[in-house]
TITIVO-17794 format. One record per residue: z, y, x of N, C-alpha, C, O in turn; residue in one letter; residue number from 1; chain. Coordinates in steps of 0.05 Angstrom, whole numbers. Layout:
BEGIN
+--------+--------+--------+--------+--------+--------+--------+--------+--------+--------+--------+--------+--------+-----+--------+
!    n.Z !    n.Y !    n.X !   ca.Z !   ca.Y !   ca.X !    c.Z !    c.Y !    c.X !    o.Z !    o.Y !    o.X ! residu ! num ! chaine !
+--------+--------+--------+--------+--------+--------+--------+--------+--------+--------+--------+--------+--------+-----+--------+
!      Z !      Y !      X !      Z !      Y !      X !      Z !      Y !      X !      Z !      Y !      X !      A ! NUM !      A !
...
+--------+--------+--------+--------+--------+--------+--------+--------+--------+--------+--------+--------+--------+-----+--------+
END
This chain:
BEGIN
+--------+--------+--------+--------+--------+--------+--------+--------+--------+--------+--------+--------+--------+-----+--------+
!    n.Z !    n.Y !    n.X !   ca.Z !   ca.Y !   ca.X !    c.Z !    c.Y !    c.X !    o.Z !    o.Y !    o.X ! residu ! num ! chaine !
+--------+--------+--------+--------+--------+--------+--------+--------+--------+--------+--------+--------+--------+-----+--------+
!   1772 !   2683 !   6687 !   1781 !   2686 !   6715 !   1810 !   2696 !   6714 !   1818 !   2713 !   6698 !      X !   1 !      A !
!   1825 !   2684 !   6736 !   1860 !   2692 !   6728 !   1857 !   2709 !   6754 !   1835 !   2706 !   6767 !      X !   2 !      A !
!   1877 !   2730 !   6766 !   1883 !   2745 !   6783 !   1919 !   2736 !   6793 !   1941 !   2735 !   6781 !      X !   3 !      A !
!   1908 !   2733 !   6821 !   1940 !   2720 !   6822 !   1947 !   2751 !   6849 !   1932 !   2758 !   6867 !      X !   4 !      A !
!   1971 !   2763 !   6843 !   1982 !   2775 !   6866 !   2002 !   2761 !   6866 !   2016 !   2750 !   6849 !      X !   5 !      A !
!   1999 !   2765 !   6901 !   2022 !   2762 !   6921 !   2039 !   2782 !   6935 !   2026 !   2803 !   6938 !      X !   6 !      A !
!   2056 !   2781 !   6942 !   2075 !   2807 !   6951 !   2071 !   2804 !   6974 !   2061 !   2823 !   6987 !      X !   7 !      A !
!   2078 !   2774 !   6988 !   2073 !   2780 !   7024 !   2054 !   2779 !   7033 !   2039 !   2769 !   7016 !      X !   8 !      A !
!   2044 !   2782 !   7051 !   2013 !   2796 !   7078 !   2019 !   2768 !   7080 !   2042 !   2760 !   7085 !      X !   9 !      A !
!   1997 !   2751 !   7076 !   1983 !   2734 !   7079 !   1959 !   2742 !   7103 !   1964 !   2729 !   7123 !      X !  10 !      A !
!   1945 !   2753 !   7106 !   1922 !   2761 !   7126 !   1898 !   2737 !   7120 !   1891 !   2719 !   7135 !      X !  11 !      A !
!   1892 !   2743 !   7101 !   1867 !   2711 !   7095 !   1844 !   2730 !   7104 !   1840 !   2754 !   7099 !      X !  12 !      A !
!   1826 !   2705 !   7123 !   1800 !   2717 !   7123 !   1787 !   2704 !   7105 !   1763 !   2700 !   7108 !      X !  13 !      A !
!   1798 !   2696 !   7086 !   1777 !   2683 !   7063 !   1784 !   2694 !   7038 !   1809 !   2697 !   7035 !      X !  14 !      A !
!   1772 !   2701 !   7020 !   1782 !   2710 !   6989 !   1776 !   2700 !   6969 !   1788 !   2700 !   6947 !      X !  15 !      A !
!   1755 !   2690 !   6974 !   1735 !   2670 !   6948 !   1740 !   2637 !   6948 !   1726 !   2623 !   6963 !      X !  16 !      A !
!   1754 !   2628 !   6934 !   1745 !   2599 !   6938 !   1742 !   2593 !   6908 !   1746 !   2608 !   6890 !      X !  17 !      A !
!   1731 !   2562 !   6905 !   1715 !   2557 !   6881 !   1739 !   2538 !   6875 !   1740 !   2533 !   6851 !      X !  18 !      A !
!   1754 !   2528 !   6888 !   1767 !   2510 !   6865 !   1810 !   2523 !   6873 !   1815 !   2542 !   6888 !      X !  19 !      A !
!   1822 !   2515 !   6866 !   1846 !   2509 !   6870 !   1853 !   2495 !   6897 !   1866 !   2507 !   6914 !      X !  20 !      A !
!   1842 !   2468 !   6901 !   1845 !   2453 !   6916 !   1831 !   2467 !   6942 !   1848 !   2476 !   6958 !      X !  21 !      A !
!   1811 !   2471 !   6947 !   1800 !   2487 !   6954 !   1826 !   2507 !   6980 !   1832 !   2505 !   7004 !      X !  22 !      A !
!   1836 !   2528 !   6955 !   1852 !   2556 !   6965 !   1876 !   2535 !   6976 !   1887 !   2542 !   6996 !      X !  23 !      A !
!   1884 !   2515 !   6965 !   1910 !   2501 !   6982 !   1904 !   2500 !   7000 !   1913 !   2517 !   7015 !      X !  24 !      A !
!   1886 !   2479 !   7013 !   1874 !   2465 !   7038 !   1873 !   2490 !   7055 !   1883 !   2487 !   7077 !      X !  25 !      A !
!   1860 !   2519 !   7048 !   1860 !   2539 !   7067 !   1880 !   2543 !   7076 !   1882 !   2547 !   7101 !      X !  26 !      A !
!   1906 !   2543 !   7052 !   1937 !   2555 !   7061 !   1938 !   2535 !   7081 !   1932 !   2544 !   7103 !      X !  27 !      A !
!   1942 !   2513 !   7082 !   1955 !   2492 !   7091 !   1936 !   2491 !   7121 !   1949 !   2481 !   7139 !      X !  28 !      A !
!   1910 !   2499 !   7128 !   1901 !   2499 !   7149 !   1915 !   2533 !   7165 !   1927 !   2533 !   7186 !      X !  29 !      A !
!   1910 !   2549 !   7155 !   1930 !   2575 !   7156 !   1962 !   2570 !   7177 !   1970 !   2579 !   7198 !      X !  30 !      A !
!   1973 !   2551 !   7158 !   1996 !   2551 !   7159 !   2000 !   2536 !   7188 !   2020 !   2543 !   7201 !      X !  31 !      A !
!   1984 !   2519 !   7197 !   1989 !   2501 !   7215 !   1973 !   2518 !   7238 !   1972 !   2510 !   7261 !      X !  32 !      A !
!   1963 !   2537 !   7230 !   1944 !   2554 !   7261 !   1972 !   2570 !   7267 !   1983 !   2567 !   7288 !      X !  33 !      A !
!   1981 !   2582 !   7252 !   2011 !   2596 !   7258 !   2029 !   2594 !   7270 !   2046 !   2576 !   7267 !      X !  34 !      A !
!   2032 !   2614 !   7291 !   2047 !   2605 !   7311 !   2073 !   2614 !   7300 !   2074 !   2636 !   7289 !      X !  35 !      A !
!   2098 !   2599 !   7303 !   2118 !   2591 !   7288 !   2145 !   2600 !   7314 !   2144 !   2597 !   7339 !      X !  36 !      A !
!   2169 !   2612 !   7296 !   2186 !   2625 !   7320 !   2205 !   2600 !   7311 !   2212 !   2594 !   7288 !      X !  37 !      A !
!   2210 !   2589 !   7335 !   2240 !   2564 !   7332 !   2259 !   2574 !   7345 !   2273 !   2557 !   7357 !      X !  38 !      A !
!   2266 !   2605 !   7347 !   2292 !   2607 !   7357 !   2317 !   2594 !   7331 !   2315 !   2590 !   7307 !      X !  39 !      A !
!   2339 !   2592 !   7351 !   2363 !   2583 !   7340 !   2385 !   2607 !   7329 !   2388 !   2628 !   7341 !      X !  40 !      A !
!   2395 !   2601 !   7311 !   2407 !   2619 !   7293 !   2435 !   2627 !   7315 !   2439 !   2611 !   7334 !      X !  41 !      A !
!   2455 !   2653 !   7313 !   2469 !   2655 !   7335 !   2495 !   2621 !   7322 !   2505 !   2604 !   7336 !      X !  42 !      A !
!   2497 !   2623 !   7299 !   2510 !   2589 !   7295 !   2499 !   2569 !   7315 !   2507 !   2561 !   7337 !      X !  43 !      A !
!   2481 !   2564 !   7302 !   2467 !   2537 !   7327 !   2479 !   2549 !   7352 !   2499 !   2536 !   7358 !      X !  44 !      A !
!   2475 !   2566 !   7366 !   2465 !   2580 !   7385 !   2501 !   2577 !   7401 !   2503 !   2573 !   7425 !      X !  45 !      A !
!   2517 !   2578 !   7390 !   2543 !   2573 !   7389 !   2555 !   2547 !   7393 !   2573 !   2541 !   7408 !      X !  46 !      A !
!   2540 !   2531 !   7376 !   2555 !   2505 !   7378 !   2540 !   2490 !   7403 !   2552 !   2473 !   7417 !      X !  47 !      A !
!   2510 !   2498 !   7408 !   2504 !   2488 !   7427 !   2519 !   2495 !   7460 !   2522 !   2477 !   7477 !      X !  48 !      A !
!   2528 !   2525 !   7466 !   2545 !   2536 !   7479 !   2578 !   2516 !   7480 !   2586 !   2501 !   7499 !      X !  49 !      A !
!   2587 !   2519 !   7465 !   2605 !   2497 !   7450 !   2612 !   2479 !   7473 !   2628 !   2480 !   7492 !      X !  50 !      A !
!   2587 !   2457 !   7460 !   2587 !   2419 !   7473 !   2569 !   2425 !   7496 !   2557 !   2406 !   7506 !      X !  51 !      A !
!   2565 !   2445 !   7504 !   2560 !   2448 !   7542 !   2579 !   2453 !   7556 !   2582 !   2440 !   7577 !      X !  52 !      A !
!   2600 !   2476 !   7546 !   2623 !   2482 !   7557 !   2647 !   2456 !   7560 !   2663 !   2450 !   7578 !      X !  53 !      A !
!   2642 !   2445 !   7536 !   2661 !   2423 !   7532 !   2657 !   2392 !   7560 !   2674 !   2380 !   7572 !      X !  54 !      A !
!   2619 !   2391 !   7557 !   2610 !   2374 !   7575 !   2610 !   2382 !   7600 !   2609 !   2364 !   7617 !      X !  55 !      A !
!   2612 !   2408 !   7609 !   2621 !   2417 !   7646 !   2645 !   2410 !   7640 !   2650 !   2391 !   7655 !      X !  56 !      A !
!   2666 !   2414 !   7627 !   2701 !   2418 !   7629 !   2704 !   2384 !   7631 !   2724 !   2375 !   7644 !      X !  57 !      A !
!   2688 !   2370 !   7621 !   2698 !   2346 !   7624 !   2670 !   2328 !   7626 !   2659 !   2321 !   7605 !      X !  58 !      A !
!   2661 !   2323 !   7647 !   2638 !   2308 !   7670 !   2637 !   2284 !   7660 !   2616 !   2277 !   7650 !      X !  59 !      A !
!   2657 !   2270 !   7659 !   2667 !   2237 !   7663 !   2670 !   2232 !   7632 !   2675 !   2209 !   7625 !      X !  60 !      A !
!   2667 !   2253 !   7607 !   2682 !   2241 !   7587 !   2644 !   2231 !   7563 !   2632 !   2246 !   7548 !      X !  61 !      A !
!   2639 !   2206 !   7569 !   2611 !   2211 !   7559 !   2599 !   2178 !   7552 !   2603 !   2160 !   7568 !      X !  62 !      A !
!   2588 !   2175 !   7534 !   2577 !   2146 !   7535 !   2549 !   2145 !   7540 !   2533 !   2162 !   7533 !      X !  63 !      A !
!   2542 !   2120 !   7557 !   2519 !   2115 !   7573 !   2493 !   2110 !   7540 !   2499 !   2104 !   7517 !      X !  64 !      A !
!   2474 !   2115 !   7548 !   2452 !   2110 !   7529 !   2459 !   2078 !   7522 !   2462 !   2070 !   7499 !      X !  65 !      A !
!   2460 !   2062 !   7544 !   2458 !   2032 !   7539 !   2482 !   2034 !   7518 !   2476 !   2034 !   7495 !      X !  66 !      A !
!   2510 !   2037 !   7525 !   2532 !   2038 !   7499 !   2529 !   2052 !   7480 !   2548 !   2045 !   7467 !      X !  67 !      A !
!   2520 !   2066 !   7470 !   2510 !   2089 !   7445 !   2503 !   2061 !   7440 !   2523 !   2048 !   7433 !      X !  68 !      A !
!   2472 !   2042 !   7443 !   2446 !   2026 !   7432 !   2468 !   2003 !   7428 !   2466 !   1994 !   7405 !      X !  69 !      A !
!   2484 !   1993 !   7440 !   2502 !   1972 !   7449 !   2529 !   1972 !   7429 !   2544 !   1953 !   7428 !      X !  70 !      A !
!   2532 !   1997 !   7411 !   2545 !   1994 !   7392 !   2537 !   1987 !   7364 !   2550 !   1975 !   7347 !      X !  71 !      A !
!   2513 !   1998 !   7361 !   2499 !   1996 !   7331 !   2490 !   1967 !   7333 !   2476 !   1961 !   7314 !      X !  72 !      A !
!   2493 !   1943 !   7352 !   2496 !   1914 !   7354 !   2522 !   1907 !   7353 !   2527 !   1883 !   7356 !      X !  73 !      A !
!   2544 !   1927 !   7347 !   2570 !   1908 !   7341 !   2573 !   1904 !   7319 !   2584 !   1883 !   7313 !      X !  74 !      A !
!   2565 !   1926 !   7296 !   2571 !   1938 !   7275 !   2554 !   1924 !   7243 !   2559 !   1935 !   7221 !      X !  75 !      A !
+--------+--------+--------+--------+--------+--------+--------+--------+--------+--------+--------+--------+--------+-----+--------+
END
């Protein structure tokens, strides 16, 4: 029997499993119950500030969805 430590708090309510495959599938069910923080870094957080400021200062300066789709057919 091998002994594996881990350093970070995991919080498993399970400790025993019989195979390998097994202890993955737990992580991986674990991992996806986890509620996950998607804040934006103050970078992101900036550039998004950025191209808002840029898009109030200038209303009119912008291409329609149809031209965005309407170019990747010229090209």
């Amino acid at each position: 029997m091998t002994t594996i430590h881990i350093d970070e708090e995991l919080n498993l309510d399970k400790t025993h499993f019989k195979t390998m495959e097994e202890f993955q599938l737990y992580l991986m069910m674990q991992e996806k119950e986890q509620i996950k923080d998607y804040s934006l870094s103050e970078a992101h957080n900036k550039i998004i500030d950025d191209r808002v400021a840029e898009a109030d200062a200038n209303p009119d300066n912008y291409v329609t969805y149809q031209e965005f789709k309407d170019s990747f057919k010229k090209k």
